[in-house]
C-alpha positions in Angstrom: 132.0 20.5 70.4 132.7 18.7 74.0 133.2 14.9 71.7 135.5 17.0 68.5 137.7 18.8 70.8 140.7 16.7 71.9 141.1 15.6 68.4 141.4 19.2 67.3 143.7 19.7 70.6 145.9 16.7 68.8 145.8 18.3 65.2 147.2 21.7 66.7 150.1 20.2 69.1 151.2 18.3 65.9 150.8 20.8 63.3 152.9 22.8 65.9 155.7 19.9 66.4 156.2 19.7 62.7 156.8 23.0 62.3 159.0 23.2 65.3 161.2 19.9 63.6 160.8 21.8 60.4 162.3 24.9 61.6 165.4 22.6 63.9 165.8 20.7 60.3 166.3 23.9 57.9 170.1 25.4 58.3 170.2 29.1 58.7 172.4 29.2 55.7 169.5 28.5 53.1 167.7 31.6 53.6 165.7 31.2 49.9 164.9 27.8 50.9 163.7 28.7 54.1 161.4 31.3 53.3 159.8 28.5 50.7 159.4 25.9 53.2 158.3 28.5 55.7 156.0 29.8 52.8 154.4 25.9 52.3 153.9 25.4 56.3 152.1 28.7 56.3 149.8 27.1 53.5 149.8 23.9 55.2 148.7 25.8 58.5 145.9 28.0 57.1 145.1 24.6 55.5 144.8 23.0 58.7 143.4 26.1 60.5 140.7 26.2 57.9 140.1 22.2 58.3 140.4 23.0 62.3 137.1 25.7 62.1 135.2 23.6 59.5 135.6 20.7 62.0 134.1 23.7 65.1 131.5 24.8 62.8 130.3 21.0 62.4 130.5 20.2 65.8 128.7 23.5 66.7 125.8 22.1 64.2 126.0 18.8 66.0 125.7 20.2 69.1 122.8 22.4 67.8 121.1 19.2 66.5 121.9 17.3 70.2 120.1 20.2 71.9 117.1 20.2 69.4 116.9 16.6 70.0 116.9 16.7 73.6 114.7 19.7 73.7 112.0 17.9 72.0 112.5 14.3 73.9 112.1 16.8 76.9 108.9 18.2 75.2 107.7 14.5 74.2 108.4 12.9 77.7 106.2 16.0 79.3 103.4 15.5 77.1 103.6 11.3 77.8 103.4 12.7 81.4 100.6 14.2 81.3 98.5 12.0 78.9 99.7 9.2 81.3 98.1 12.0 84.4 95.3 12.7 82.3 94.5 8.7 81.8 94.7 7.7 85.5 92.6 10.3 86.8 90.6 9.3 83.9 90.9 5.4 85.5 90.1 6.9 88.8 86.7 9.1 87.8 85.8 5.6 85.9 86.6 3.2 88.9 84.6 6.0 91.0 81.5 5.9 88.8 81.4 2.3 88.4 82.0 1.7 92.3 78.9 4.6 93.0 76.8 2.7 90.0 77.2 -0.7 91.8 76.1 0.9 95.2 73.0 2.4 93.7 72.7 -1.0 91.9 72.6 -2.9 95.3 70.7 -0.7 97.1 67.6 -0.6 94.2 68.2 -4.7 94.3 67.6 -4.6 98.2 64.4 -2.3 97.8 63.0 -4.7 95.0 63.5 -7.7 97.1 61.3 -5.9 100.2 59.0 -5.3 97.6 58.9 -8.3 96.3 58.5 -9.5 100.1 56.0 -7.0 100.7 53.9 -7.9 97.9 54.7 -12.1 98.7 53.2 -11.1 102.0 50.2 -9.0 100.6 49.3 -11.9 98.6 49.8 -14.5 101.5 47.3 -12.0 103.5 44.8 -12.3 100.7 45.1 -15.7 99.8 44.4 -16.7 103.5 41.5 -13.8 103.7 40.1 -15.6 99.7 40.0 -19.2 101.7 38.5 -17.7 105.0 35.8 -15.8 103.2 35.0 -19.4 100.6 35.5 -21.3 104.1 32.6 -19.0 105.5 31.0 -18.6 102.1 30.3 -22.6 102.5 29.6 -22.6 105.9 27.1 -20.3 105.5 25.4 -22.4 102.0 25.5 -25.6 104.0 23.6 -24.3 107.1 20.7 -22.5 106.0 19.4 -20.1 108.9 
């Protein structure tokens, strides 16, 4: 009703100037006629009184339909907010995962390289041990006791 309502305040203050002119216009003498043109404005007024609430009752349905509408952008833009909540704390647990995935991928890399090491060294330990023992194992064919 706030956008319709100074054109309806228009419509009344000139449906009330015309009949103010109408009435300064008319001489008192012509009572018959007076009553008829008083008789048509009356018409012309319900007329225009009837336009005047059929114009209220549409503005009151717009502004029933602008409420609706907002009311439901309302409704939409709260559940955008929280699917858009929802999907960074969603981000966040998957950033988090992947970070504590990476750390546990490190440190099992770490551990296989010592073992790797370890193992390098344990076979190091036995090559050298395998050559000492064919080293003596020769040593010990070449000089007879």
């Amino acid at each position: 009703m706030y956008f319709l309502y100074p054109a309806n305040e228009a419509v009344r203050r000139e449906n009330n100037n015309l009949t103010n002119e109408v009435y300064l216009l008319i001489p008192v003498s012509e009572g018959d006629e007076i009553k008829k043109v008083r008789k048509r404005l009356e018409v012309e007024t319900d007329a225009l009184q009837a336009a005047f609430e059929e114009i209220e009752a549409v503005d009151e349905e717009i502004d029933w339909r602008i409420q609706e509408k907002d009311e439901e952008f309302e409704n939409t833009l709260e559940n955008n907010l929280r699917s858009l909540q929802l999907s960074f704390e969603v981000d966040e647990e998957i950033d988090w995962r992947i970070q504590e995935k990476d750390e546990e991928f490190e440190n099992t890399l770490e551990n296989n390289l010592r073992s790797l090491d370890s193992v390098k060294s344990y076979r190091e330990v036995e090559d050298k041990d395998k050559a000492e023992t064919l080293r003596m194992k020769k040593k010990l064919v070449v000089e007879p006791k």
